[in-house]
C-alpha positions in Angstrom: -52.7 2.7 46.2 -54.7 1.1 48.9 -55.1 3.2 52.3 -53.1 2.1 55.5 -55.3 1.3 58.2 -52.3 2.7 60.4 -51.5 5.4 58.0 -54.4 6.4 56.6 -52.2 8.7 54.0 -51.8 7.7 50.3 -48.5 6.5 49.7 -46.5 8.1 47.2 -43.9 6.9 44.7 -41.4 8.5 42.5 -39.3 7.8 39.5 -35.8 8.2 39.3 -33.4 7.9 36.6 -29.6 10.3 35.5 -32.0 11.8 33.1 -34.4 13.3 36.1 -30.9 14.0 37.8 -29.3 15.7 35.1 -32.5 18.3 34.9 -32.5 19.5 38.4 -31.8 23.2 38.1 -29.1 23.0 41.2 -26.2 20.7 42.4 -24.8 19.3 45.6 -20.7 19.8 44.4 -19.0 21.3 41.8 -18.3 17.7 40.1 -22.3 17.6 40.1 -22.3 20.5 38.3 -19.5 19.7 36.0 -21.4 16.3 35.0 -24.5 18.3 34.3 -23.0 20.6 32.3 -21.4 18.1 30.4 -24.7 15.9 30.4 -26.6 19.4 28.1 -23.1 19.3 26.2 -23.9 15.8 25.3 -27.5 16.4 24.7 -26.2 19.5 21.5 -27.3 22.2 24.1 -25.4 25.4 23.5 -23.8 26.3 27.2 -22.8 29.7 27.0 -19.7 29.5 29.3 -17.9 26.3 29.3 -16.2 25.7 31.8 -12.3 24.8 31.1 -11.8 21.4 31.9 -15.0 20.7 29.7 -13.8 22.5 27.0 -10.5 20.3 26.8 -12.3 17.4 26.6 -14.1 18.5 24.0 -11.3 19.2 22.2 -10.1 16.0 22.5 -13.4 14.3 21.8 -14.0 15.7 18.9 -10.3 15.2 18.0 -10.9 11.5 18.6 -14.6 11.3 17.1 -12.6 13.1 13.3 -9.4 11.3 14.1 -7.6 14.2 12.8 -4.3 14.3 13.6 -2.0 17.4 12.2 1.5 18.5 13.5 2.9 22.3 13.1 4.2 22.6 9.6 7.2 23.3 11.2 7.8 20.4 13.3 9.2 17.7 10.6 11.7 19.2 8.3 10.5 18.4 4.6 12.6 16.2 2.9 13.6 17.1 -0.6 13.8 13.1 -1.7 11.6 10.9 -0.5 11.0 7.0 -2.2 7.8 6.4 -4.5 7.1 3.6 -2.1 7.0 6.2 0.6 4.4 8.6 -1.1 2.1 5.1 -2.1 2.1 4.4 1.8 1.1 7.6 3.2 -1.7 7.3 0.2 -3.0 4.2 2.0 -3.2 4.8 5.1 -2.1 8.6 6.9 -2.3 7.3 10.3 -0.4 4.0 9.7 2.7 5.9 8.3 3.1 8.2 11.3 3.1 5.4 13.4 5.7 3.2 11.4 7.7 6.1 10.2 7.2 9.0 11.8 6.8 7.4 16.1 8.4 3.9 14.8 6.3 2.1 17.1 6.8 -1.6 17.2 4.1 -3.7 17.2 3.4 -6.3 20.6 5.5 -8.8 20.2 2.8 -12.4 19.2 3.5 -16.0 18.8 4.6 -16.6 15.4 1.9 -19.0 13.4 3.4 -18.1 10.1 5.8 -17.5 8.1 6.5 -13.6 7.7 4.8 -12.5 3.7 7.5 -9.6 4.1 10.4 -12.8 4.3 9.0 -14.7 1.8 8.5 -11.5 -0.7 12.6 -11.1 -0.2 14.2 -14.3 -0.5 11.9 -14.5 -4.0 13.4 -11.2 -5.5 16.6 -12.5 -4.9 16.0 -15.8 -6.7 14.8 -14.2 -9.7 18.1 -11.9 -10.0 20.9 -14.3 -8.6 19.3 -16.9 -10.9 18.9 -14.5 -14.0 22.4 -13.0 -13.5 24.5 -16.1 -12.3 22.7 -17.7 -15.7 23.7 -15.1 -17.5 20.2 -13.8 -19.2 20.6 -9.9 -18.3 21.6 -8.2 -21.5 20.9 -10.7 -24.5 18.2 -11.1 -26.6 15.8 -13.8 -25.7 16.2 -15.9 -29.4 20.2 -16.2 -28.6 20.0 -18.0 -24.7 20.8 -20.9 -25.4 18.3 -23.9 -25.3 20.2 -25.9 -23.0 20.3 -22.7 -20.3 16.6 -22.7 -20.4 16.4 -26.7 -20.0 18.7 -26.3 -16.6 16.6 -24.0 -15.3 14.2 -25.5 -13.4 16.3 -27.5 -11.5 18.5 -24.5 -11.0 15.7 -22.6 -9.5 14.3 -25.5 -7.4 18.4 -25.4 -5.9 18.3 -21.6 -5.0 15.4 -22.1 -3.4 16.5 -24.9 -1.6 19.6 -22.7 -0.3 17.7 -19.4 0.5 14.8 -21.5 2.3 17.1 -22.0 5.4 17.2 -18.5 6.1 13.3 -18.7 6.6 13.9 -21.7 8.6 16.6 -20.0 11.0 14.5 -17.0 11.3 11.0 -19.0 12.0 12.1 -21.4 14.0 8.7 -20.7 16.4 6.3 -21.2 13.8 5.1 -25.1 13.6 6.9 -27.7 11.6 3.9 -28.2 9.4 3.0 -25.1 8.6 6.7 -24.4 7.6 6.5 -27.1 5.4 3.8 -26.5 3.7 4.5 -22.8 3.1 7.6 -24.0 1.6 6.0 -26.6 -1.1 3.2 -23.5 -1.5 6.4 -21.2 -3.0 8.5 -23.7 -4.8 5.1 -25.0 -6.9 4.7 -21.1 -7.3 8.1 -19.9 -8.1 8.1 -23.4 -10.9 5.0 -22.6 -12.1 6.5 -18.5 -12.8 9.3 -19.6 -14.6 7.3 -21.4 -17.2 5.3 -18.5 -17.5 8.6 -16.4 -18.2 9.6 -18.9 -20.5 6.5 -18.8 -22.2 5.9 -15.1 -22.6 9.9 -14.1 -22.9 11.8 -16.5 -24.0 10.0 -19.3 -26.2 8.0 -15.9 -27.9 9.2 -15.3 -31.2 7.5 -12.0 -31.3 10.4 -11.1 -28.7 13.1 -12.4 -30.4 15.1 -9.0 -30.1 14.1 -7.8 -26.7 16.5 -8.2 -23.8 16.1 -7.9 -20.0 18.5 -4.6 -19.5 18.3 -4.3 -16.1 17.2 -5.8 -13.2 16.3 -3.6 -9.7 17.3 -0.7 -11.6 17.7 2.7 -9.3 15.4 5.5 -10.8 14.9 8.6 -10.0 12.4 11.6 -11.3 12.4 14.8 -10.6 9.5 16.7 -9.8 8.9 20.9 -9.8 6.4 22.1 -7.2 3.8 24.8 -7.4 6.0 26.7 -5.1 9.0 26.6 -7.5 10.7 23.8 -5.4 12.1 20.6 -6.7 11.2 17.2 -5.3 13.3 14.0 -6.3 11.6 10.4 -6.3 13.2 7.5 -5.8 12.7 4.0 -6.8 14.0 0.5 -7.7 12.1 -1.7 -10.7 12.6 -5.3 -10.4 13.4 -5.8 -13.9 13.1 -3.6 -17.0 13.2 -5.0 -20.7 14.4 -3.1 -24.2 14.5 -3.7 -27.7 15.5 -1.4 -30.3 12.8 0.9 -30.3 10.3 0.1 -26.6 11.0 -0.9 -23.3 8.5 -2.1 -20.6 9.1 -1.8 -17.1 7.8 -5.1 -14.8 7.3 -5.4 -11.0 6.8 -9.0 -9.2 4.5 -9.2 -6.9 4.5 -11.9 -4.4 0.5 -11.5 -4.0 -2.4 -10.6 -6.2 -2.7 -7.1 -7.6 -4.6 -5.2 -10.3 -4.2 -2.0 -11.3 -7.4 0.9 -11.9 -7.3 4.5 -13.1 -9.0 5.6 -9.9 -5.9 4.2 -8.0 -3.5 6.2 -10.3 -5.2 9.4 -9.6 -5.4 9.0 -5.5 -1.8 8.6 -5.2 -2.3 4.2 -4.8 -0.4 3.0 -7.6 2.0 5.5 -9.0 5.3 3.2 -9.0 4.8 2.0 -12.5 4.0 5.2 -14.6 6.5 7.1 -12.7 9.3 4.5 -13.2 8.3 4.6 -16.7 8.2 8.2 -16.7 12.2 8.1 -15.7 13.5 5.5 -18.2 11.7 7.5 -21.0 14.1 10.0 -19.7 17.0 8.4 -19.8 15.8 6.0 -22.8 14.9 8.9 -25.3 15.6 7.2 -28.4 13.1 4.1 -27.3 9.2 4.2 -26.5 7.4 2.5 -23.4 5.6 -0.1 -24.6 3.9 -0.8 -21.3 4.2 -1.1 -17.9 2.7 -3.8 -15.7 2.8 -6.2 -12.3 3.1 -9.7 -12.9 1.9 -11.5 -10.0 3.7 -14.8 -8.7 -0.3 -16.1 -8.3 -1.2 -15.7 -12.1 2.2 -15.2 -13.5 1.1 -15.2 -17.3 -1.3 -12.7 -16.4 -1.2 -9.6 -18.4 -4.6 -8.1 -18.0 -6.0 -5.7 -15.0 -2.5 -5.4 -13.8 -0.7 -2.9 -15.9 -0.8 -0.2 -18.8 0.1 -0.6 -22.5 0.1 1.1 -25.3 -3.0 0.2 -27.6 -0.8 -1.8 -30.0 -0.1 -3.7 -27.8 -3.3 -4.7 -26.6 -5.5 -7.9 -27.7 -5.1 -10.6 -30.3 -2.2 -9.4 -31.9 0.3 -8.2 -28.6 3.5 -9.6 -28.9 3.5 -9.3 -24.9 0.4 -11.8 -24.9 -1.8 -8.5 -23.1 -5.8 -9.3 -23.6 -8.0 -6.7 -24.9 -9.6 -5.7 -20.4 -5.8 -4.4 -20.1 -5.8 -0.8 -19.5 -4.0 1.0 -22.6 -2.6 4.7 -22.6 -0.6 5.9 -25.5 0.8 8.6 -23.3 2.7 6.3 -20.8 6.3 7.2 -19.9 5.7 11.2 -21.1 4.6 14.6 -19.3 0.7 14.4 -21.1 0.5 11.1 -18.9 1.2 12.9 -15.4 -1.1 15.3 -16.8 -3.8 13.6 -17.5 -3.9 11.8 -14.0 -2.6 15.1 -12.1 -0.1 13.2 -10.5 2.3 16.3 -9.8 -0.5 18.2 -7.6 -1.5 14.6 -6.2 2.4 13.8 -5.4 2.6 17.3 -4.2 -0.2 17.1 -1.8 1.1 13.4 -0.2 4.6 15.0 0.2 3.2 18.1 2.4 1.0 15.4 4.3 3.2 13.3 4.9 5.4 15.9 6.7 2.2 17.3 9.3 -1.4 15.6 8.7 -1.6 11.8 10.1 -5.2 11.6 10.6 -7.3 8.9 9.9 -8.3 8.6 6.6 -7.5 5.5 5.1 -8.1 5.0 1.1 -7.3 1.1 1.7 -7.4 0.2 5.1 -6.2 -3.5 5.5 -7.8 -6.0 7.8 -5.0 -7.3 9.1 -3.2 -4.0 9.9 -1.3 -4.1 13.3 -2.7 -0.7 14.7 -6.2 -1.4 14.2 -6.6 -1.7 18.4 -5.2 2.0 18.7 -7.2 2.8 15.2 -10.5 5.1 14.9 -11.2 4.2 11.7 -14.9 4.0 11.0 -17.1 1.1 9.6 -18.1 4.1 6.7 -14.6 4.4 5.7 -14.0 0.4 5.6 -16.6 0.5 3.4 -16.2 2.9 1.3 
């Protein structure tokens, strides 16, 4: 710099910055000294005594950073039943099932813009059985309904809905005229365009002439024994659950799309339908399950990529109408199937979870899950 005619001394200037601070060898307080310290923690220095408070936060850093979070084994009391729907949740997402079932924490209450997909799935499972039971279809063979039953149908269904659609209109009452209205043609071209798919595949099929819905929403139950020697019991409820003389196949609506992979089986995803299979093999010893599938109120004739069928039963030739992608697995409905996929160890393993470790580790992490503002989910675990 240029010399000062009335300072003939050379001016000098220093830099500045919280990484010069942080590397003086002193401090002024003991908050100084604290932020140092935790500056070198920061930096992966190794500091050989940590002072308390630091250490706390560490904990909880890291903690936050893992998002682990475990309870004592002793704090819930294990359950000795616990749903199938239950153990499929807690597969999903850990973290989200403490919060729903374990804290029950309500969500912020928002202005409705929609019509609730949780409403909508109800009002449609109860169409399909007050229409198939008032009509009387559980429990004869699909050749013997009479034509004239089928015929009626339509109209009858168009009705119901009619009747159960004021209960979403009572209970949505904020959401805007139009988008209630067209919700509402939305499900009634859906739920007209699934009963000619059930027509088609059930009851105009002359390769099902001797089948019969048996039940539909059928309590089952399965009993499970634990590495430990301890029993589990599994509850469940399929939607409906067809028989002929010698097979049975077990169907679940779906108000939404769904497929079905072998990966999903093993991690605990999608274990309602082999395990409900597994129990009416059970209690339907003289009969074989034929398959097992989803049918999904989007693509109702679909019977492909949602379900799992016996090879027989698979391409050209299936009396169920099941294209040669399906997944087929002769040893559906038996012990050699739960075997094969290690679903006791896997069921196992969700049940002791699900009773102490709510961490963060989603295997389907949804976007429009309420807890994502309170969620420390990573973009790696999105993505993978």
């Amino acid at each position: 710099p240029p010399r000062s005619t009335l300072f003939p001394y050379t001016t000098l200037f220093r830099s500045w910055s919280t990484n010069e601070r942080m590397k003086k060898s002193f401090a002024f307080s003991e908050d100084d000294q604290l932020e140092k310290i935790a500056f070198h923690v920061g930096s992966e220095f190794e500091i050989a005594a940590l002072p308390d408070r630091l250490r706390r936060l560490q904990t909880r850093q890291k903690r936050l950073r893992t998002g682990e979070e475990h309870l004592p084994s002793d704090r819930i009391e294990r359950r000795r039943a616990v749903s199938i729907t239950e153990l499929e949740s807690y597969a999903r997402c850990p973290f989200r099932y403490g919060i729903e079932r374990l804290i029950d924490a309500k969500t912020p209450m928002e202005e409705m813009t929609s019509v609730s997909p949780l409403a909508i799935g109800q009002i449609v499972h109860e169409i399909m059985k007050e229409l198939y039971e008032e009509q009387g279809l559980v429990g004869i063979p699909f050749a013997q309904v009479p034509k004239e039953t089928l015929e009626r149908m339509s109209i009858l269904l168009d009705e119901k809905f009619e009747q159960k659609w004021q209960e979403i209109e009572r209970a949505h009452l904020d959401v805007p005229l139009y988008e209630r209205l067209l919700t509402k043609r939305l499900w009634r071209k859906r739920l007209q365009k699934w009963w000619e798919a059930e027509r088609k595949c059930f009851w105009d099929n002359e390769k099902l002439a001797d089948m019969a819905i048996m039940a539909l929403e059928k309590p089952l139950r399965v009993v499970l024994s634990l590495r430990g020697g301890e029993q589990l019991v599994l509850t469940g409820k399929a939607d409906r659950v067809d028989i002929s003389d010698s097979a049975f196949v077990v169907y679940d609506y779906k108000t939404g799309n769904v497929n079905f992979h072998e990966e999903e089986i093993r991690a605990g995803l999608k274990i309602q339908l082999p395990l409900y299979a597994f129990a009416l093999q059970e209690q339907l010893k003289d009969r074989q399950a034929d398959g097992a599938t989803y049918i999904s109120l989007h693509d109702p004739e679909k019977r492909a990529g949602n379900g799992i069928w016996r090879e027989e039963h698979v391409g050209k030739r299936s009396k169920y109408e099941v294209k040669q992608r399906a997944k087929k697995d002769d040893t559906l409905g038996t012990e050699a199937f739960l075997t094969k996929y290690e679903l006791n160890e896997r069921i196992e393993q969700l049940w002791i979870g699900m009773h102490a470790d709510f961490s963060v580790t989603p295997l389907d992490c949804s976007p429009y899950c309420p807890y994502e503002t309170i969620c420390r989910v990573t973009k790696e675990q999105k993505e993978a």
